[in-house]
C-alpha positions in Angstrom: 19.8 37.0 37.5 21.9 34.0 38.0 24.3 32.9 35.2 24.3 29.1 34.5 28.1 27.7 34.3 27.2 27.2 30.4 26.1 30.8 29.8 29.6 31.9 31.6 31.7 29.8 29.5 30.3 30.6 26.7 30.8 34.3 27.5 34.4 33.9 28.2 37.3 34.3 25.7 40.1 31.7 24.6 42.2 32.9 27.4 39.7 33.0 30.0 38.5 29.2 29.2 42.7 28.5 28.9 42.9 29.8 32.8 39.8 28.3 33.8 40.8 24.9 32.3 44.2 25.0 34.3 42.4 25.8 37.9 40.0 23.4 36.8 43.0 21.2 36.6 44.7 22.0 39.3 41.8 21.4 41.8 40.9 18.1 40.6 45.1 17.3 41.7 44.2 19.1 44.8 41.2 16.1 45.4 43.0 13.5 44.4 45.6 14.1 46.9 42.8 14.8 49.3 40.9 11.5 48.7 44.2 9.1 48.5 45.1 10.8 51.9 41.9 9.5 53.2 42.3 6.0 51.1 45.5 5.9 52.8 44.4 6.4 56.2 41.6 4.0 56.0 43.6 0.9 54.3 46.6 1.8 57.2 43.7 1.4 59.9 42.1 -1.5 58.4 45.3 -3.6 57.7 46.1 -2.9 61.7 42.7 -4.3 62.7 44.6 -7.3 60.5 47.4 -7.2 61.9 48.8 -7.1 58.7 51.1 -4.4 56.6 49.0 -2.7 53.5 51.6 -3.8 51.1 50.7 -7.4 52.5 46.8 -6.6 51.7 47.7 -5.8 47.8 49.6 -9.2 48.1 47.3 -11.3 49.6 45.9 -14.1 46.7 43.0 -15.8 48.7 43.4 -18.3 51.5 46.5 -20.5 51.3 45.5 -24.1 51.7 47.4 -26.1 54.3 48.1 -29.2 53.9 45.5 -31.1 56.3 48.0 -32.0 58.9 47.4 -34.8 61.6 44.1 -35.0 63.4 44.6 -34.4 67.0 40.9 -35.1 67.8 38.2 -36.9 66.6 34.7 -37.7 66.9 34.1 -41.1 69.2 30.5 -41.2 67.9 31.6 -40.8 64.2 35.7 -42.1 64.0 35.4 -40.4 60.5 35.1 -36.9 61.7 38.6 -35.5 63.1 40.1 -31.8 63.5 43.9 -30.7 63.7 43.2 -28.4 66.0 43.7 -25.4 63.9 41.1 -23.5 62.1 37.4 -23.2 63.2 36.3 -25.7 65.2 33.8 -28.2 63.5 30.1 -28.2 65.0 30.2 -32.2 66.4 33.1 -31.1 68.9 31.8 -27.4 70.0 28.4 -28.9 70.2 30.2 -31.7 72.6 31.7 -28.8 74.7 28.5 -26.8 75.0 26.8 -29.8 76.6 29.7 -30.0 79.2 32.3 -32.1 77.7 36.1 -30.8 77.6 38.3 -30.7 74.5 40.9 -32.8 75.8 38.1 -35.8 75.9 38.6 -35.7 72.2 42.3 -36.0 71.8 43.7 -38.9 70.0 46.7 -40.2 71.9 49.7 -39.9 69.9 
């Protein structure tokens, strides 16, 4: 004996719909504030795990390129390959320091 949400409105008068339309209204404000709490929250976390401010998130326009900078190490088997020393190192030096060699054996003497 259920009445479907259709069969109620329909039922209701102009006034009725008129107050239903304004809590209806007024509880969708109540979940946005709810769900931009939790927005909120979550962006405040995840720019900490950043170590960055939010406001720096919503600025943030890619990766900035660096100018290359001067190698500080380079490849003796391949005089081509260098690194600056910042960024990820490339694969020919960690694969050098996994078999037992040390960084330093790859500096280029300034």
């Amino acid at each position: 004996m259920s009445n479907s949400i259709e069969d109620i409105i329909k039922a209701s008068s102009i006034e009725q719909l008129q107050a239903l339309i304004k809590k209806a209204e007024d509880e969708i404000e109540y979940k946005k504030v709810d769900e931009i709490e939790t927005i909120r929250n979550e962006w405040l976390a995840k720019a900490s795990q950043l170590g960055m401010q939010p406001e720096e998130i919503l600025q943030y326009a890619g990766r900035k390129r660096r100018s290359s900078g001067k190698p500080k190490y380079r490849n003796p088997a391949n005089p081509e390959q260098t690194w600056t020393g910042h960024g990820k190192k490339p694969g020919w030096l960690r694969q050098a320091i996994e078999g037992g060699a040390k960084q330093e054996d790859f500096r280029i003497p300034e």
